[in-house]
C-alpha positions as CSV (number, residue, x, y, z in Angstrom):
1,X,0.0,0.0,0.0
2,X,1.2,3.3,-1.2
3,X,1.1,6.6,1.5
4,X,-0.4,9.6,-0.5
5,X,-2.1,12.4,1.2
6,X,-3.1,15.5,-0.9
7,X,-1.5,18.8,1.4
8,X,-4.1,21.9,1.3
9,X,-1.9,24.4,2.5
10,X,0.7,25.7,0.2
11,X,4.2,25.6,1.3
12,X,6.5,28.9,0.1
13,X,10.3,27.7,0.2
14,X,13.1,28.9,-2.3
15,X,13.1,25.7,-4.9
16,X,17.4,26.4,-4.8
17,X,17.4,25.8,-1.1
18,X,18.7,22.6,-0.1
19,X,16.6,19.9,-0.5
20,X,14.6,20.9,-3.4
21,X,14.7,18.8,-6.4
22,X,13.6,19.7,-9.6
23,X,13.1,17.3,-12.7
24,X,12.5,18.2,-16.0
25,X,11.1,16.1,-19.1
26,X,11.6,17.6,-22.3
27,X,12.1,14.4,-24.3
28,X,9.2,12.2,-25.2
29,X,10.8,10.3,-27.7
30,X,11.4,7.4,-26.2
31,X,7.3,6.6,-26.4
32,X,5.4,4.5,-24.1
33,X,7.0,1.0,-22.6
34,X,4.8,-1.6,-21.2
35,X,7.9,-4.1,-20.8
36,X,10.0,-2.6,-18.0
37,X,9.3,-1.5,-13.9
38,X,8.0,1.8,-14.1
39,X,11.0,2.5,-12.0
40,X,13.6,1.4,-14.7
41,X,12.1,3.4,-17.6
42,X,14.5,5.8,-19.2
43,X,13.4,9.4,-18.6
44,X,12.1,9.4,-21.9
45,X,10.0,7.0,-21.9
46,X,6.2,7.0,-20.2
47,X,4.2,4.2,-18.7
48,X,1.0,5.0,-20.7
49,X,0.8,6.8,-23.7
50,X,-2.4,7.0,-26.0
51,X,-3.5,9.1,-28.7
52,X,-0.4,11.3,-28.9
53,X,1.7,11.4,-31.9
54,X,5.5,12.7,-32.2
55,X,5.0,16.3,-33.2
56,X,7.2,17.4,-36.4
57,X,8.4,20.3,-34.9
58,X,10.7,18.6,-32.5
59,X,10.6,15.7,-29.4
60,X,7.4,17.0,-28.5
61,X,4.2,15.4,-28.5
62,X,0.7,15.9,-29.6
63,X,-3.0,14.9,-29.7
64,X,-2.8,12.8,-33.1
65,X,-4.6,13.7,-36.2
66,X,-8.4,12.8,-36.4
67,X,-9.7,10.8,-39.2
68,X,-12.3,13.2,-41.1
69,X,-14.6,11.4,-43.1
70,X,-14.1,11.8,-47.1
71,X,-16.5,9.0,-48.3
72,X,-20.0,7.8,-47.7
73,X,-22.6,5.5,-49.0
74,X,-25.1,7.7,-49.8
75,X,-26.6,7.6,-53.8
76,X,-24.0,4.3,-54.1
77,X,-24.7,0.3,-54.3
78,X,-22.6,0.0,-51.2
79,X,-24.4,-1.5,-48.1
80,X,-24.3,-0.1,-44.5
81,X,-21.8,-1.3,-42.0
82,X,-19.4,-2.1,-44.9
83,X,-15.6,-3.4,-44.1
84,X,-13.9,-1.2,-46.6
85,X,-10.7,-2.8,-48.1
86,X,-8.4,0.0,-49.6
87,X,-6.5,-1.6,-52.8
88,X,-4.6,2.0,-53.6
89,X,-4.9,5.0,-55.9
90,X,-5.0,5.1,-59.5
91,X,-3.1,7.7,-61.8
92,X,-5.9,10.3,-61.4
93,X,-5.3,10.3,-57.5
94,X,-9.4,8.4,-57.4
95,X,-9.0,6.0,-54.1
96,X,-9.6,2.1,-55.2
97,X,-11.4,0.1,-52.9
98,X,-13.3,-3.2,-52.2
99,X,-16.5,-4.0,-50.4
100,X,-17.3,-7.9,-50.1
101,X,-16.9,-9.0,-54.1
102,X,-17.3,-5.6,-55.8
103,X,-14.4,-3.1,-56.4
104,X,-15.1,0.7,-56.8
105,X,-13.4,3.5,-56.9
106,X,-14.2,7.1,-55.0
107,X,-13.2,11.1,-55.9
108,X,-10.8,13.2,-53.1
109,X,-15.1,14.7,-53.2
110,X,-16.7,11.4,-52.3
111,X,-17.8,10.3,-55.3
112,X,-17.9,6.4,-56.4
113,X,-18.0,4.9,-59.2
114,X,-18.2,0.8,-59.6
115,X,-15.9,-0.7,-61.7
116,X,-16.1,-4.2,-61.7
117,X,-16.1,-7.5,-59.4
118,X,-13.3,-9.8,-58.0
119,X,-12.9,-13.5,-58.4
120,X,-14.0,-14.1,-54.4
121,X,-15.2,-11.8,-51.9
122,X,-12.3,-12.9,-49.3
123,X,-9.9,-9.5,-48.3
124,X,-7.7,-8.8,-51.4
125,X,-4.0,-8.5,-51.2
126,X,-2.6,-5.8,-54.2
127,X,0.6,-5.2,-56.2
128,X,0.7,-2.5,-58.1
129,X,1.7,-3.0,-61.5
130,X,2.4,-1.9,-65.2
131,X,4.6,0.8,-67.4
132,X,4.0,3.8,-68.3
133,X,0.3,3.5,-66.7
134,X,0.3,2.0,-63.1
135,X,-2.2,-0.4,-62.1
136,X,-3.1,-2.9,-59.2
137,X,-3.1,-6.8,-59.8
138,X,-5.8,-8.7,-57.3
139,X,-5.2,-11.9,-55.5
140,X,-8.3,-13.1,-53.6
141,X,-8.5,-16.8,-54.3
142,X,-10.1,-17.3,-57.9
143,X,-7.6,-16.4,-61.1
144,X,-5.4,-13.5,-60.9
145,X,-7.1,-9.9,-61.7
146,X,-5.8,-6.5,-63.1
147,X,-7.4,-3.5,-62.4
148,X,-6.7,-0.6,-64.5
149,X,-7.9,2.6,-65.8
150,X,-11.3,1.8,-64.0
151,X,-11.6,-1.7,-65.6
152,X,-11.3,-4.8,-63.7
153,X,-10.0,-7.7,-66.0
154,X,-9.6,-11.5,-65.2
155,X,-6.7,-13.2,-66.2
156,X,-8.6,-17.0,-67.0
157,X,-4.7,-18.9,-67.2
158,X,-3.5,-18.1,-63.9
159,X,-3.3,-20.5,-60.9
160,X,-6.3,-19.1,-58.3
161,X,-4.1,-17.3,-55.8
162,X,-4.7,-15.2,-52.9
163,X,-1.3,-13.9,-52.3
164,X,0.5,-12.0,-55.0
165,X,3.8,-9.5,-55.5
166,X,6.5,-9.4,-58.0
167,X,10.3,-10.0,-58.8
168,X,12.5,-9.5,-61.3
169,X,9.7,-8.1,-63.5
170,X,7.3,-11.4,-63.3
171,X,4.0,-11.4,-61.2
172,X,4.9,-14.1,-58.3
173,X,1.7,-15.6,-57.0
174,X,0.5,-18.5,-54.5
175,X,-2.9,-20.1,-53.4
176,X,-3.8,-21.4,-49.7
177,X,-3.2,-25.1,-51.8
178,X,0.9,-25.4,-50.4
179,X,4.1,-24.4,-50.7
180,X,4.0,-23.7,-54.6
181,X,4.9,-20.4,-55.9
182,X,4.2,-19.2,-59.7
183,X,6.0,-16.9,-61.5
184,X,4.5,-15.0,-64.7
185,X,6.3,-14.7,-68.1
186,X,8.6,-11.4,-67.7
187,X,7.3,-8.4,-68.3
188,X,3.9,-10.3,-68.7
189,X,0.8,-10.5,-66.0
190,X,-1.0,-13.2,-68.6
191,X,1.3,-15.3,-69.2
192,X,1.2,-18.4,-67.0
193,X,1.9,-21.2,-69.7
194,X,4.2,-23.6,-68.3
195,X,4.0,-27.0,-70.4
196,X,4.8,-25.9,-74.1
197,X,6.8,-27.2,-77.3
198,X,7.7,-23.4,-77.0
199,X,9.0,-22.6,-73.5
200,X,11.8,-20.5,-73.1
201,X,13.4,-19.1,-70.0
202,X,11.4,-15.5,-70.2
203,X,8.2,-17.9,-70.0
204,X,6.2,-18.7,-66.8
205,X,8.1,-21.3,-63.8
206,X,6.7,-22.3,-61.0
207,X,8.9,-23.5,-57.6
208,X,8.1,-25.7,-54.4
209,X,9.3,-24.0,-51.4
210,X,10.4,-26.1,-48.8
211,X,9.4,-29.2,-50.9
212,X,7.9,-32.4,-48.6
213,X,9.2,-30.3,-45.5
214,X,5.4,-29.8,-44.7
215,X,3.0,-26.7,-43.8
216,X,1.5,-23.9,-46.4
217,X,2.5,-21.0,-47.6
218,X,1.1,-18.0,-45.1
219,X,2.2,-14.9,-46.4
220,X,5.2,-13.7,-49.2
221,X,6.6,-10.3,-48.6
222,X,10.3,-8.8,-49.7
223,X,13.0,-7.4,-48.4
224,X,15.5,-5.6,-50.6
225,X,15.1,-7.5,-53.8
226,X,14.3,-11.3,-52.2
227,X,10.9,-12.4,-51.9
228,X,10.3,-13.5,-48.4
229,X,8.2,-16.3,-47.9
230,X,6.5,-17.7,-44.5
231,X,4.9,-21.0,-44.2
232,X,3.2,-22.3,-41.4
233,X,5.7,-25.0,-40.6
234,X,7.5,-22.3,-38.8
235,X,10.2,-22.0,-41.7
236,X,11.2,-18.2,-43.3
237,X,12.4,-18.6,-46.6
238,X,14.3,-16.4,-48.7
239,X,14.5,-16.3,-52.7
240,X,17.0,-14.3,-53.9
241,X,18.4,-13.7,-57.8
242,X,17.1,-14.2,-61.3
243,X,16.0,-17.7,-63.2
244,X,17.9,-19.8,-63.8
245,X,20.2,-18.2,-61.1
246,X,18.2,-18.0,-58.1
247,X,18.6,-19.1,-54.8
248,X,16.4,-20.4,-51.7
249,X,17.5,-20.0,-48.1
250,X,15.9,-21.3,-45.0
251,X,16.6,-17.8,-42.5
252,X,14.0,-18.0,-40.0
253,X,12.3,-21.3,-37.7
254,X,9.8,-21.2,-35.3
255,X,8.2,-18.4,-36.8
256,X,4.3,-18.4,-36.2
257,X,3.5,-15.7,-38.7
258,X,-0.5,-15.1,-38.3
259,X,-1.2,-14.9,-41.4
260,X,-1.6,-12.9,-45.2
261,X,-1.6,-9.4,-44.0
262,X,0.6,-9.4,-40.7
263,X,3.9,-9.4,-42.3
264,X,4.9,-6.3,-44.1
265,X,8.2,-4.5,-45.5
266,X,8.7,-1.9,-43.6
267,X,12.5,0.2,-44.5
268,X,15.4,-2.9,-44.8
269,X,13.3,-4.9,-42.0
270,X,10.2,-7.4,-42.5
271,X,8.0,-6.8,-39.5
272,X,5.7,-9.6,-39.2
273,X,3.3,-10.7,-35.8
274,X,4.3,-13.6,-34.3
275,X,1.2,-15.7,-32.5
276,X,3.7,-16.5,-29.7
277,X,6.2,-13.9,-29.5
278,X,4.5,-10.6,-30.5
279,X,6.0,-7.7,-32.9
280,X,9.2,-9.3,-34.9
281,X,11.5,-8.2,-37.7
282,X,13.5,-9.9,-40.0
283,X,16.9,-8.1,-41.3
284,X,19.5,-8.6,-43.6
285,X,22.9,-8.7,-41.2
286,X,25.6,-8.9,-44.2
287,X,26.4,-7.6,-47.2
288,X,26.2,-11.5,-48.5
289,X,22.4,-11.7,-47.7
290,X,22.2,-13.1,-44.3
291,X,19.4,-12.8,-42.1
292,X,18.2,-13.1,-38.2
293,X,14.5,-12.7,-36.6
294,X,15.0,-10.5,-33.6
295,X,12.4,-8.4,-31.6
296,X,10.8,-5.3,-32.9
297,X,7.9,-4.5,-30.6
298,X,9.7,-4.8,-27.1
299,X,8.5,-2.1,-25.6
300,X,4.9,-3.7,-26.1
301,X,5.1,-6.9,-26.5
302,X,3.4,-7.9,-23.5
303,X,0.3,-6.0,-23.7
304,X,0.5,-6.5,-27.6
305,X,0.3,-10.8,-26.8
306,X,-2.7,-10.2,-24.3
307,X,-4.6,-8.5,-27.4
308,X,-3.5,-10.4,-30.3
309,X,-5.3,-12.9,-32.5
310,X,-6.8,-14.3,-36.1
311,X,-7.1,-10.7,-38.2
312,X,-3.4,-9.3,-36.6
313,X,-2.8,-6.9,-39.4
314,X,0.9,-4.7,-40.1
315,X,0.0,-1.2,-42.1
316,X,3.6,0.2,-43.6
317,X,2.2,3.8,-43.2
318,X,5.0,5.5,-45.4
319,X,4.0,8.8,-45.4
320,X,4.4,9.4,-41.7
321,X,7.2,7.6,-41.4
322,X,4.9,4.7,-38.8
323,X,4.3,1.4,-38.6
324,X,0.7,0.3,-37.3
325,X,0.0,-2.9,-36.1
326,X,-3.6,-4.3,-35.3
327,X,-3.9,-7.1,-32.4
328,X,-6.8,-9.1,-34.0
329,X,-10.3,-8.4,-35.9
330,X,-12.6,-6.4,-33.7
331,X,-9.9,-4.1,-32.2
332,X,-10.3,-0.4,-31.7
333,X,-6.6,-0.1,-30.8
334,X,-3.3,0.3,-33.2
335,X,0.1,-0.3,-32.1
336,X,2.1,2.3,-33.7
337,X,5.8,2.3,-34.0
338,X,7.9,5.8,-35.1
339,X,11.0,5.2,-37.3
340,X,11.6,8.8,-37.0
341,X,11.9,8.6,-33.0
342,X,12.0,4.7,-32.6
343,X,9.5,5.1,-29.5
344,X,6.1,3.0,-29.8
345,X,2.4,4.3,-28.7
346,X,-1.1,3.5,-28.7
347,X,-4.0,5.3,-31.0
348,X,-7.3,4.4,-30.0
349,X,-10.4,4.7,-32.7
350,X,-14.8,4.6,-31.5
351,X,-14.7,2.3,-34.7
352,X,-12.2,-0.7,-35.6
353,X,-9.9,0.4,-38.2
354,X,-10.4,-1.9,-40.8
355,X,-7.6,-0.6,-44.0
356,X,-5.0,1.8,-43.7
357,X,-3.3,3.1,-47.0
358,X,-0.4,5.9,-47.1
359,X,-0.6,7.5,-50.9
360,X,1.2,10.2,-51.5
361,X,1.0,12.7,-48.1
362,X,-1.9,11.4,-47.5
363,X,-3.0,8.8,-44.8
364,X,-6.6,6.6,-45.9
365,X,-8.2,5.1,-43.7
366,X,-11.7,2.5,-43.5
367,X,-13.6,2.1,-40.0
368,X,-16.8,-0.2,-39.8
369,X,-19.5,1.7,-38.5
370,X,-22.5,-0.6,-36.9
371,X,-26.3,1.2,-36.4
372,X,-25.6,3.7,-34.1
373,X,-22.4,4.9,-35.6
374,X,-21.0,6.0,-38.6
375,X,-22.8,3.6,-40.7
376,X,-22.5,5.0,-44.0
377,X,-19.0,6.1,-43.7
378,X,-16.5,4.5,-46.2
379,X,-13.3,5.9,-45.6
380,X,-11.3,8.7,-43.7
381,X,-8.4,10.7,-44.4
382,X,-6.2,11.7,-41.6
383,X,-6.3,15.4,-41.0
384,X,-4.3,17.5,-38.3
385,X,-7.4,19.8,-37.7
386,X,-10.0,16.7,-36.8
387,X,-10.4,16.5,-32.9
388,X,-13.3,14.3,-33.1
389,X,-14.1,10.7,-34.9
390,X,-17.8,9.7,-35.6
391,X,-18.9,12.0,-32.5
392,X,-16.6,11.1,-30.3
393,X,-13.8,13.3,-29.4
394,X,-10.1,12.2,-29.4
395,X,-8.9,11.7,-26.0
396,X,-5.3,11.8,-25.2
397,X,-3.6,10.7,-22.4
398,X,0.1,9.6,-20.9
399,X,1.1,8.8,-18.0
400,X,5.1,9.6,-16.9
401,X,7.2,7.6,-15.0
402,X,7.7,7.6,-11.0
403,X,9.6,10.6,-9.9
404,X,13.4,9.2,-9.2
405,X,13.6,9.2,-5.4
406,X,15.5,7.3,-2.3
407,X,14.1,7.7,0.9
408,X,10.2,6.2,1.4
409,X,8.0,9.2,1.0
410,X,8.2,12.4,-1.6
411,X,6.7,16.1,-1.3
412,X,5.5,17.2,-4.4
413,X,5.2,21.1,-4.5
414,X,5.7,22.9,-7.9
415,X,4.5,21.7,-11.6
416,X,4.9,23.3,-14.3
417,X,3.6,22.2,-18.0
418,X,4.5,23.5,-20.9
419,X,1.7,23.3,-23.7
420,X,1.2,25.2,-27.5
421,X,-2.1,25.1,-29.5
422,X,-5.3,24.8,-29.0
423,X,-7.7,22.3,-26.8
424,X,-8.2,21.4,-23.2
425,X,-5.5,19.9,-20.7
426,X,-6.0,18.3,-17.7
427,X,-3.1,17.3,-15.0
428,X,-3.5,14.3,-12.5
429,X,-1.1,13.1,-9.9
430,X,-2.2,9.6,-8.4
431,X,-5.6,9.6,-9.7
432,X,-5.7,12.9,-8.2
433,X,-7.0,16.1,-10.3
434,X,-4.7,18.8,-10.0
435,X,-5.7,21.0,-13.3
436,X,-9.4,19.8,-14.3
437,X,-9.6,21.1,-17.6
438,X,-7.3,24.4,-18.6
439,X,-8.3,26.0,-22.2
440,X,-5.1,26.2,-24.1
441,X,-4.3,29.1,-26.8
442,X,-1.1,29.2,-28.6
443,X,1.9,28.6,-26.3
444,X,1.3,28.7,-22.2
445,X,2.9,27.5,-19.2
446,X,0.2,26.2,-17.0
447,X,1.2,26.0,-13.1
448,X,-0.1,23.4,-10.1
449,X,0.6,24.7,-6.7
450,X,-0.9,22.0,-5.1
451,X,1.3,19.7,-2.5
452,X,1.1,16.0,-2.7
453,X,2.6,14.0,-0.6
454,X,3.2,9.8,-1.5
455,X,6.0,7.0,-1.4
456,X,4.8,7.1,-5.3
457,X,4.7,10.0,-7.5
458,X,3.0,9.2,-10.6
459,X,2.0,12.6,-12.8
460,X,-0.7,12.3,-15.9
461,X,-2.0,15.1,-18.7
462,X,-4.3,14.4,-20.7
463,X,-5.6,16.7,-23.6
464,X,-8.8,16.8,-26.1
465,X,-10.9,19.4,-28.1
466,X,-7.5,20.6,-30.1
467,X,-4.2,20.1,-31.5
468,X,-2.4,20.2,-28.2
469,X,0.9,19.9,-28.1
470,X,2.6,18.9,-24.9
471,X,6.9,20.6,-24.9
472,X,7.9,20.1,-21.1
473,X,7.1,18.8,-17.9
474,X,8.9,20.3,-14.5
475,X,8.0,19.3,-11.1
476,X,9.8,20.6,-7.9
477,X,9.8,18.3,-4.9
478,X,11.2,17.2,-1.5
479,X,11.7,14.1,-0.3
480,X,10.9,13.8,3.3
């Protein structure tokens, strides 16, 4: 049991006096860390941390963009409560998406246009394809399809396939079926004949990975120029080089990748979600292509295991330089990991994020609404001046460590917070409300004169209603 008492009489003493210590947090970089004793945590670092993004400006910290709704179902064929799947954007910016079987497309304005239907209605994975004009191949477990300039064609030769990506200039697919892998003719999404009088090298080929050694093929991903291939054996494979020259490794076991969509190329790393172990990478070590699976999600990997499940998705959100990573199906909450800063935090949504895609600057995003919420809305982009998501306003919150002391029991007298923008703040020590809510314009310093005292010092802000920023945290204190 902790001692806290809250003091109601201020104390006036000269903070340079002996016995006064001050502590200053200007540095939130470090991100939130859910692996260590509160007490260990680098000064850095904070023991809770949601809804806060790394502010460009600097190490500071702010209430993350909102995601402000761009397209709705309204005077479309698209039903209520739809899981939107976004495939990309085509070369007149138009944002390509999927809904059950059909494929549309939708206007930066909101308007959609259908274009065609998939092979299945299972979740597509996309590789985007073609020179001079770019479009999107479709793997989602009938033949191979090609979607471009707003018509969706089927490609009747290929293998059915629900994984596809590229190497080498050939289309590389696979099917749910086992550890085959096909490769197109270069240069050539249609051509998948294999047995003919005449076959030459530029033709399609087709490979077993891991022949006889058991388990499917879960996911196939690349790093550098290698295909990366999981299977659910537990074996990471890697193909490297051109036919007739290429190459396949074994670089990974034990790996219980969950499944299509929770591996993902992410800089020179694969980061991939592990049903056992949590948020992994896998990186090249050597200039001669070697490879090791290491830990990538340290920080929080032990809340991430207590959340994660069938649906665990990885989103390579380029744009912001971030890497989000959904538990399971169902969750409102992203992991999201800053390559800028290398700290990790938590964004919370009112809906589950269903598709995340980063296209130019900009950030799309699909949530499923339900009959209450949000029911028509088809997708969001992220946008710094949204402080609210389907009526619900964005609440942030962190939590920093313990203040650093050595004798049993601490005096908290002076905090000082140092906030820019706009919003409401709130300050908390122990559960205990210290600033309730303080309207913030531009930059202020906001002051607590209240005394605490406790063997545990634990300080929280929260903010909402604005793009808060949060600079510096200063506390003055005595320990007793």
């Amino acid at each position: 049991m902790h001692l806290c008492q809250v003091v109601e009489i201020v104390l006036v003493r000269d903070s340079n006096k002996a016995g006064t210590s001050q502590v200053s947090v200007i540095d939130f970089s470090g991100g939130v860390n859910l692996a260590d004793s509160p007490y260990s945590l680098k000064q850095n670092q904070l023991v809770t941390m949601q809804n806060w993004q790394f502010a460009p400006t600097g190490a500071g910290i702010e209430l993350r963009d909102g995601a402000k709704v761009m397209t709705t179902n309204l005077e479309t064929s698209v039903p209520l409560y739809s899981k939107v799947n976004l495939l990309g954007v085509d070369d007149d910016g138009d944002v390509l998406f999927s809904v059950g079987q059909g494929v549309y497309s939708s206007t930066a304005g909101g308007v959609v246009t259908v274009l065609g239907d998939m092979s299945s209605d299972s979740i597509p994975v996309i590789e985007p394809w073609g020179d001079p004009l770019t479009g999107h191949l479709i793997a989602s477990g009938g033949n191979l399809q090609y979607l471009l300039s707003g018509t969706v064609s089927t490609v009747d030769t290929s293998p059915d396939c629900d994984i596809v990506s590229k190497i080498g200039g050939r289309v590389v697919i696979s099917g749910d079926d086992g550890a085959r892998v096909f490769f197109s003719g270069v240069g050539d999404h249609e051509n998948w004949v294999i047995d003919s009088d005449t076959w030459t090298d530029a033709d399609a080929l087709w490979v077993d990975i891991g022949y006889k050694s058991g388990g499917k093929i879960s996911t196939i991903t690349k790093i550098d120029k290698d295909l990366v291939i999981f299977k659910t054996d537990g074996i990471v494979y890697k193909l490297t080089g051109d036919y007739p020259d290429w190459h396949i490794f074994e670089v990974g076991h034990n790996v219980n990748n969950i499944g299509r969509f929770s591996a993902k190329q992410f800089g020179n790393d694969v980061v991939f979600v592990d049903e056992n172990y949590g948020i992994h990478k896998l990186s090249l070590i050597s200039d001669f292509g070697d490879m090791k699976v290491s830990q990538y999600g340290r920080e929080v990997n032990t809340q991430f295991l207590k959340e994660v499940g069938e649906g665990a998705t990885v989103w390579n959100v380029m744009c912001r330089g971030e890497l989000w990573v959904k538990p399971a199906d169902g969750s409102k909450r992203v992991f999201v990991h800053s390559s800028v800063y290398g700290g990790w935090g938590v964004y919370t949504f009112p809906l589950e994020p269903i598709s995340v895609l980063s296209a130019g600057r900009t950030v799309y995003l699909s949530m499923q609404g339900n009959e209450t919420t949000a029911g028509g809305n088809l997708i969001y982009t992220l946008d710094p001046s949204t402080y609210s998501e389907a009526g619900v306003a964005i609440q942030a919150s962190l939590t920093l460590r313990p203040l650093p002391v050595n004798t049993g029991v601490t005096l908290l007298k002076k905090s000082t917070i140092a906030v820019a923008g706009s919003g409401n703040v709130t300050y908390s020590v122990n559960e205990h409300n210290f600033i309730t809510s303080e309207s913030v314009s531009g930059a202020e310093t906001l002051l607590s004169f209240q005394n605490f005292i406790s063997d545990d010092v634990r300080m929280s802000i929260g903010a909402t209603g604005g793009k808060t920023q949060l600079n510096k945290v200063s506390v003055e204190f005595v320990e007793i």
